[in-house]
C-alpha positions, 0 to 999 in steps of 0.5 A, spaced: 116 227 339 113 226 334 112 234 330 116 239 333 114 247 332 118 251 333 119 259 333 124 264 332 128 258 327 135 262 325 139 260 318 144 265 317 145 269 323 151 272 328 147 271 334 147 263 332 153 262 328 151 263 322 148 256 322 141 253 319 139 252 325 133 248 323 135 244 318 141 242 323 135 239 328 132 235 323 138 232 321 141 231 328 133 228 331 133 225 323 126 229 322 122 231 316 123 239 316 118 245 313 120 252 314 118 260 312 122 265 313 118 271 316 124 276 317 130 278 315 134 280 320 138 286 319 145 286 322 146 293 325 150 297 331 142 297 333 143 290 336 148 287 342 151 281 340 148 276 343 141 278 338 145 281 333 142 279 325 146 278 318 140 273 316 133 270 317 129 267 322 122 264 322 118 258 323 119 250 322 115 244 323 119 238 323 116 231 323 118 223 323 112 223 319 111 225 312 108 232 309 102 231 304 102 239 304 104 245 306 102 252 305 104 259 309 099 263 312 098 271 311 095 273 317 090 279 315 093 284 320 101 286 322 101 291 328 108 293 327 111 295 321 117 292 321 119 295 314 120 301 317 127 304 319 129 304 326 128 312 327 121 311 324 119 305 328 113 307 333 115 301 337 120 302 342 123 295 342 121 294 334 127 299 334 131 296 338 131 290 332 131 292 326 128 288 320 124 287 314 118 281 313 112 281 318 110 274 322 107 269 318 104 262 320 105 256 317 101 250 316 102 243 315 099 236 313 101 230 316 100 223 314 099 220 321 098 212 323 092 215 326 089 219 319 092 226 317 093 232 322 094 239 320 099 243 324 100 249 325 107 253 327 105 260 329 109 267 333 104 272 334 106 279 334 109 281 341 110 288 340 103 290 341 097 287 345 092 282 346 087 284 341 092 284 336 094 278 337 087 274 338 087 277 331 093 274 328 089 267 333 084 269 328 086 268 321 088 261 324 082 259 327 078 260 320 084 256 316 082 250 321 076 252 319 076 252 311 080 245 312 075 241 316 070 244 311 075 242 306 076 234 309 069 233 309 067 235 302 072 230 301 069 224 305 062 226 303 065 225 295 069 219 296 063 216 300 058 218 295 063 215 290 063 208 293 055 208 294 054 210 286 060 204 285 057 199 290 050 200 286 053 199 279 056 194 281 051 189 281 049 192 274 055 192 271 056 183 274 050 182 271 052 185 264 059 181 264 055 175 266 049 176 259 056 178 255 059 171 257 053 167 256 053 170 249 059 168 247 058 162 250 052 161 245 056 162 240 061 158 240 
């Protein structure tokens, strides 16, 4: 592949032997790597083993191609406090694993043979329903937005640039030329 986005990326946890499981698949598949931390995972009695914490987790993008920018995207609703202590968690499964953070996104710019692709690594909130997480989708969607408005400012500058040289152009050839004469009838 390409890009990878992958969700729920350890880096410290019991549950994946303590390794940064990320940076370990980019390394093994050779891969450029990007990560945000969305939650730290508590270690608590709360837990079975096989999701116990001691570390954190998030999302990742990795690529063989390179990034001309990244950046993490705030989402404008989190319908699980997960800041909350696990006797005052509202959710029952929230409760169940007790952390601190709130989902993120995260987006990135990747220079391709095919010009840049902007990619986004997600993990909508679980523990709510669907309205919820259209709304997070939300967030995401007027990103993309904002950036395609963004490219093509950039094209329609760069374009008008071109035309302003390409008009000058001709003015500026002629003036070299009037110099070149001069000096020649100087001499």
């Amino acid at each position: 592949a390409d890009v990878l986005s992958l969700q729920e990326v350890d880096m410290g946890c019991e549950r994946s032997s303590c390794k940064d499981i990320g940076a370990a698949i980019a390394q093994a598949l050779q891969l450029n790597y990007l990560f945000v931390c969305e939650f730290e995972e508590l270690h608590s009695e709360l837990r079975s083993t096989r999701s116990q914490g001691g570390g954190v987790h998030g999302n990742a993008i990795l690529s063989r191609f390179d990034f001309s920018g990244w950046h993490v995207l705030e989402h404008s609703h989190h319908p699980v406090d997960w800041d909350a202590a696990p006797g005052e968690q509202r959710h029952k499964l929230a409760a169940k694993e007790p952390r601190r953070g709130r989902r993120l996104s995260l987006a990135a710019d990747v220079v391709t043979p095919q010009g840049p692709l902007r990619v986004y690594c997600c993990h909508l909130e679980v523990f709510c329903g669907i309205t919820s997480r259209v709304w997070q989708f939300t967030d995401i969607l007027l990103d993309a937005k904002q950036h395609q408005q963004q490219l093509l400012k950039q094209q329609q500058q760069q374009q008008q640039q071109q035309e302003d040289e390409a008009k000058w152009k001709p003015q500026q050839q002629q003036q070299q030329q009037a110099e070149v004469l001069r000096l020649e009838q100087q001499q």
